[in-house]
N, CA and C of each residue as an Amber inpcrd file, in Angstrom:
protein
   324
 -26.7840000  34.2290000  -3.5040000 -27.9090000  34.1370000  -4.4010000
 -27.4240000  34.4880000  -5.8070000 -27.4000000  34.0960000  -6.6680000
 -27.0100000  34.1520000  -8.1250000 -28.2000000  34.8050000  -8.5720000
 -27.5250000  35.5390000  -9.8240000 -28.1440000  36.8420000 -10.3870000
 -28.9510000  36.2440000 -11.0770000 -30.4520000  36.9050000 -11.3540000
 -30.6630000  36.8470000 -12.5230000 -30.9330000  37.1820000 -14.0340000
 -30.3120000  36.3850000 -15.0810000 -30.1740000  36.7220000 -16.3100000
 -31.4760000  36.7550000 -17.3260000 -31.2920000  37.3340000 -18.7060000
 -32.1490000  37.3660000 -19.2350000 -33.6310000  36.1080000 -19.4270000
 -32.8640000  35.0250000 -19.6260000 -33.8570000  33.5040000 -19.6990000
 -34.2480000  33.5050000 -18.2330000 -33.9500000  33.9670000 -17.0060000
 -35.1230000  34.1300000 -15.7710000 -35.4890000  34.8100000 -15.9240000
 -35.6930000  36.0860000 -16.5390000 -36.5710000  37.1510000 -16.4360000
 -37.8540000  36.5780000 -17.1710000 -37.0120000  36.2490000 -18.3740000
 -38.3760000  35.7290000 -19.5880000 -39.2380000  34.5340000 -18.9000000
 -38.6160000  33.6260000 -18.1640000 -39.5330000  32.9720000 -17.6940000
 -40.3960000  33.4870000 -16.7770000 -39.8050000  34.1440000 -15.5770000
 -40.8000000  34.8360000 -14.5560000 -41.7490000  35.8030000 -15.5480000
 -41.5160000  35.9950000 -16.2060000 -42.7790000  36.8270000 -16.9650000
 -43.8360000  36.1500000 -17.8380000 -43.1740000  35.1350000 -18.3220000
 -44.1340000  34.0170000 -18.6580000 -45.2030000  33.2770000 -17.6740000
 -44.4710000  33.0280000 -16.1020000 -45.3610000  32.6000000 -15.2840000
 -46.2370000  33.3940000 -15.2100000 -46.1610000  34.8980000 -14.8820000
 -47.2070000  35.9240000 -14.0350000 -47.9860000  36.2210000 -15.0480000
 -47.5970000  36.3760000 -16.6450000 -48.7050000  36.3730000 -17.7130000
 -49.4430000  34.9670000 -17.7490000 -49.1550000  33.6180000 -17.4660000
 -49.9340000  32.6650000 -17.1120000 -50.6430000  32.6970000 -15.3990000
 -50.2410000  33.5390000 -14.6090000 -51.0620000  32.7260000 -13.7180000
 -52.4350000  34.1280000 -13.6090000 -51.9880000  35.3850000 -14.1490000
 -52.7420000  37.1230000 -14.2050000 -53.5150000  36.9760000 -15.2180000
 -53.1730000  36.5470000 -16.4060000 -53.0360000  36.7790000 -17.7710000
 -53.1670000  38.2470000 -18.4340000 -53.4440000  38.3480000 -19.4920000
 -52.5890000  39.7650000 -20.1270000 -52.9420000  40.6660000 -19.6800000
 -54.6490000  40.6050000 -19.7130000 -55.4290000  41.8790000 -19.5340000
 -55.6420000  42.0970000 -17.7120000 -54.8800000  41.3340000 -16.7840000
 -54.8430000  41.7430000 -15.5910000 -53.4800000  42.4950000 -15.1250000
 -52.5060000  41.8390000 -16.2180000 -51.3380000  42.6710000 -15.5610000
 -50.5960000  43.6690000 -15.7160000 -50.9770000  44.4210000 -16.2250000
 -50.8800000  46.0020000 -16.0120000 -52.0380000  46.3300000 -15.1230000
 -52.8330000  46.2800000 -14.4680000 -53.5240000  46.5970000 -13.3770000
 -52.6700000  45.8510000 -12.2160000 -52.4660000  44.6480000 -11.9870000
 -51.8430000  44.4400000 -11.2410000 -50.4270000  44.8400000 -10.8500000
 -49.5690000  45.2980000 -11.5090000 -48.5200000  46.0150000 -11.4830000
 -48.7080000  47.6420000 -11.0220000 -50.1810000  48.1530000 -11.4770000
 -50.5510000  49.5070000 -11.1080000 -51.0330000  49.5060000  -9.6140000
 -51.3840000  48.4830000  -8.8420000 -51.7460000  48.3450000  -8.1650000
 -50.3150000  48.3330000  -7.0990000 -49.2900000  46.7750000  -7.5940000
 -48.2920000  46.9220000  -6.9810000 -47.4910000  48.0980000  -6.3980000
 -47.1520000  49.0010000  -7.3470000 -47.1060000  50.0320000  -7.0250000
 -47.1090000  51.1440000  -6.2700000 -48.3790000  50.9460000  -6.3790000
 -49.2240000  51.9530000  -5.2190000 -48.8610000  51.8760000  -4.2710000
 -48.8470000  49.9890000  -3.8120000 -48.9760000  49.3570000  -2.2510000
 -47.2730000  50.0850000  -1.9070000 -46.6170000  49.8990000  -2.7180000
 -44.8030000  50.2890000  -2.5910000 -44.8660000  51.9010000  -2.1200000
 -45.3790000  52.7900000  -2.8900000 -45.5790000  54.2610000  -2.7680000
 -46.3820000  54.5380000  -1.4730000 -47.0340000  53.9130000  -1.1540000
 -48.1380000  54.1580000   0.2530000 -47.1690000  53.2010000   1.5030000
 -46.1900000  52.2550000   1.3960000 -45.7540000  51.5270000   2.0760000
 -44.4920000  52.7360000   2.8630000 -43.7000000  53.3160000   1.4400000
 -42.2940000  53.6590000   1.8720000 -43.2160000  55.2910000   2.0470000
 -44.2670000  55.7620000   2.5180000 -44.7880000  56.9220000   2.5310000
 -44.9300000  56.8070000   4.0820000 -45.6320000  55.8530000   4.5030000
 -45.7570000  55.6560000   5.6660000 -44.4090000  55.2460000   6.9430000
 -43.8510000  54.2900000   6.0780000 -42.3260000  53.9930000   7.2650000
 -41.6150000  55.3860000   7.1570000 -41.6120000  56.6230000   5.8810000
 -40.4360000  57.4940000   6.4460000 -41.4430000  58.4820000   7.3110000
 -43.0590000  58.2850000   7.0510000 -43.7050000  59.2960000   8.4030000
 -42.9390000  58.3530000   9.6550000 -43.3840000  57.1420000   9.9040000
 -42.8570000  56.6360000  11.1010000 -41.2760000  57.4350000  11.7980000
 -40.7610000  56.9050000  10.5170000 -38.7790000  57.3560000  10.8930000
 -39.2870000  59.1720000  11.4990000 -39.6770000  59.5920000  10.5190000
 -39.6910000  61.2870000  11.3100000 -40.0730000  61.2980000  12.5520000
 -41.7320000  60.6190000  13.0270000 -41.8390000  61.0000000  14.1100000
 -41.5840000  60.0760000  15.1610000 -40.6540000  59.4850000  15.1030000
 -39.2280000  58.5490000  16.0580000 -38.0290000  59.8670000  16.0920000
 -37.6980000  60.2080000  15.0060000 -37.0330000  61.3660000  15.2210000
 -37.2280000  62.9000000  15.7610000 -38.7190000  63.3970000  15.6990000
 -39.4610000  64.4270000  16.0150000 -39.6750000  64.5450000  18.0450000
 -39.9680000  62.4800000  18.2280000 -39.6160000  62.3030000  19.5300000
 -38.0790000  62.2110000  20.3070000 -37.4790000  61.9440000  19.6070000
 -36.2850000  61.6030000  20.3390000 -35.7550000  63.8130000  20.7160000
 -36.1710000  63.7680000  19.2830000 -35.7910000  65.3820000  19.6600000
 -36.1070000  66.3140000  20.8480000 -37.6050000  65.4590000  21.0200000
 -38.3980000  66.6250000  21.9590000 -38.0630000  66.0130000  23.1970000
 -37.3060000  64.5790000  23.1580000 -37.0030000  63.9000000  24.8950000
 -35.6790000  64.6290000  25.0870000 -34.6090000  64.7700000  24.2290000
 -33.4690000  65.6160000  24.6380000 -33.7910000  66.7570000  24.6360000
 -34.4100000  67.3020000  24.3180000 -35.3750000  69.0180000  24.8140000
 -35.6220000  69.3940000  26.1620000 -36.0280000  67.9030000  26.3760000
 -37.3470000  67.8900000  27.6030000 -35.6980000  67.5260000  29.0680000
 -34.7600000  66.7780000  28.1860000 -33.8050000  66.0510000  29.6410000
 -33.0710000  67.4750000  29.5430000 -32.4450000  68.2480000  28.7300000
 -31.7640000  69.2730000  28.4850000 -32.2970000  70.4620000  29.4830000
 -33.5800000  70.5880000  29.5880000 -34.5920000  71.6690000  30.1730000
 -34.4760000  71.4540000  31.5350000 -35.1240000  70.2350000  32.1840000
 -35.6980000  69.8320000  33.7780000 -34.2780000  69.8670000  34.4300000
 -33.9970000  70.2550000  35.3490000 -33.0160000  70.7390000  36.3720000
 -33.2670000  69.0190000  36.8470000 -31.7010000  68.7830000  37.5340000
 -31.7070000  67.5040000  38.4160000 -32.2890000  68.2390000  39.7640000
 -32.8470000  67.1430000  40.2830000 -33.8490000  67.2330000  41.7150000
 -32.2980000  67.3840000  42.5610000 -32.5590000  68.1180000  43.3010000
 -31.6270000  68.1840000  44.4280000 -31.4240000  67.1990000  45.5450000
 -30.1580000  66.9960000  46.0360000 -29.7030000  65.6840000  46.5070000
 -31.1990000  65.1370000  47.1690000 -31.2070000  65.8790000  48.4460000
 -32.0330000  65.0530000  49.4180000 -32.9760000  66.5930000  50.1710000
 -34.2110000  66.4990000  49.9020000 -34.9220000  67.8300000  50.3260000
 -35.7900000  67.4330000  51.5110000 -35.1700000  68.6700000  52.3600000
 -35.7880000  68.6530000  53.5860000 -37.3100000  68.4900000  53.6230000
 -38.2160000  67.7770000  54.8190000 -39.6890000  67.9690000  55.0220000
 -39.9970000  69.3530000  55.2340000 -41.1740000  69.8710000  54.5430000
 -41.7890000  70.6970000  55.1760000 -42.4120000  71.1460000  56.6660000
 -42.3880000  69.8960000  57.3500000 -42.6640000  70.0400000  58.7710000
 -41.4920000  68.5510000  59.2230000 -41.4500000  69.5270000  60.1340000
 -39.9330000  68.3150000  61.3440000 -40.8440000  66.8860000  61.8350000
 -40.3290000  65.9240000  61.6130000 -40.7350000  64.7100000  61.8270000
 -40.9530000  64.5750000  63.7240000 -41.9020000  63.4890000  63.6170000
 -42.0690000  63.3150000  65.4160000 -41.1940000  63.3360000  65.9330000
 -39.8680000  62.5290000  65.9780000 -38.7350000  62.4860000  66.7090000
 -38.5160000  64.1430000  66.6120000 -38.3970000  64.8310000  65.7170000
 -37.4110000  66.0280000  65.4000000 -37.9730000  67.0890000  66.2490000
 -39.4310000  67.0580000  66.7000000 -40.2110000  67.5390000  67.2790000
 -40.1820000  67.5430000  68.6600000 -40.0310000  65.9180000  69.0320000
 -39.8700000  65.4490000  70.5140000 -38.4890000  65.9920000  70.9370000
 -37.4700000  65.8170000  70.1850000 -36.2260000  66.3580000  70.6980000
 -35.8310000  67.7270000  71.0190000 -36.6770000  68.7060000  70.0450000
 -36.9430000  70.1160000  70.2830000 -37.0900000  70.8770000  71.6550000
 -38.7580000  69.6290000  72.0320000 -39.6880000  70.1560000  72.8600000
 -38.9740000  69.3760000  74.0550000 -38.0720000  68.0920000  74.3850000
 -37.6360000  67.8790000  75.6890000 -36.0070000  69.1240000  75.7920000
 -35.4120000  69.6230000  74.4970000 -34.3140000  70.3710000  74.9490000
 -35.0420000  71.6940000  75.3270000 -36.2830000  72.3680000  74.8990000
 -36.5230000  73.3650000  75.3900000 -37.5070000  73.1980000  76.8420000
 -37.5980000  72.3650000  77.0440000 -38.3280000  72.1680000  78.4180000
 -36.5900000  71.8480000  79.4040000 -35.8920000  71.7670000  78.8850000
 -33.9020000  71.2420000  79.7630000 -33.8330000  72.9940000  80.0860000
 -34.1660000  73.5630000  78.7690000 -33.5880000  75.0080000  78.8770000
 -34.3160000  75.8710000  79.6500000 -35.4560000  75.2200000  79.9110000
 -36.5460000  76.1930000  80.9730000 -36.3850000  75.9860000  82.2950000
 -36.1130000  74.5160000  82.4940000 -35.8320000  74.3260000  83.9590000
 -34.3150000  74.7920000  84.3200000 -33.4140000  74.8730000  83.3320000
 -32.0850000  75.7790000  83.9500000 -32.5920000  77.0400000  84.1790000
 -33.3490000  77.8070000  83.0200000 -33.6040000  79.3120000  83.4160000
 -34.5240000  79.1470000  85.2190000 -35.1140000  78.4060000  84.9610000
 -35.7090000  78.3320000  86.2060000 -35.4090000  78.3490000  87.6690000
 -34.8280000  77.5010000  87.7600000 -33.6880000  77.0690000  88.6430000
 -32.6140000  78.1740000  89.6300000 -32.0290000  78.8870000  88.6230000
 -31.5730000  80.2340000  89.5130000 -32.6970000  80.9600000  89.8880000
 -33.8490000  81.6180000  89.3050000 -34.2650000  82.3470000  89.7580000
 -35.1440000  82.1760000  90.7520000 -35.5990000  80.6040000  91.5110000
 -36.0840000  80.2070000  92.7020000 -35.1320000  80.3630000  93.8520000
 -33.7050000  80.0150000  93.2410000 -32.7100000  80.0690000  94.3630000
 -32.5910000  81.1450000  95.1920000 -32.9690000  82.2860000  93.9360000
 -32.4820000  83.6790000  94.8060000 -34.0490000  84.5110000  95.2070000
 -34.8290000  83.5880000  94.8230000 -36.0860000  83.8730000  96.0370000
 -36.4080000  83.5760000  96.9980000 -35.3640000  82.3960000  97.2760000
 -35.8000000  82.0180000  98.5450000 -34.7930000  82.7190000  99.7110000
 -36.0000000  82.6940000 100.7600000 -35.7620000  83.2440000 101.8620000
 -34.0600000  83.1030000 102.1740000 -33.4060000  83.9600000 102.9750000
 -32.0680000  83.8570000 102.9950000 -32.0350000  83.6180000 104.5690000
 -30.8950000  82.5170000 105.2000000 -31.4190000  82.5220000 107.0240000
 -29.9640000  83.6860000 107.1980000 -30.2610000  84.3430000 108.6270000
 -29.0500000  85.4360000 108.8020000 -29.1610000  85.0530000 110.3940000
């Protein structure tokens, strides 16, 4: 894009005093302004609180502990249950088992 020199300036100022004319453009320039001052007021609130968040998410990942591998149920699943209750019913009929033997009658 080539610069521009004094004879573009003078013309672009010739247009906007023809298309504003005199007594609008210094209001319109006061106006411009503003919109610039309220524009770059608002994008650096934005930028802060993009930055205010990012801060408080590495806060927040920095803080929470990793979940531990794999956490046991609070209560033993059906199978875990069934397998329990048929090995302790195995372990009752062994306890069992001798002590019928040696009740029963002995032949002499």
């Amino acid at each position: 894009m080539p610069n521009l020199g004094p004879m573009e300036w003078i013309l672009i100022l010739l247009v906007l005093i023809l298309l504003f004319g005199a007594k609008k453009l210094p209001d319109t320039a006061k106006a411009l302004g503003q919109s610039l001052r309220l524009f770059k007021k608002e994008t650096s609130k934005m930028s802060d609180e993009d930055e205010a968040k990012a801060t408080t998410a590495r806060a927040e990942a920095q803080t929470v502990a990793p979940p531990p591998a794999q956490i046991p149920p609070a209560t033993p699943s059906v199978d875990e249950r069934l397998r329990a209750l048929e090995e302790e019913n195995r372990r009752l009929r062994e306890t069992q088992q001798p002590v019928s033997s040696q009740n029963e009658p002995r032949s002499n």
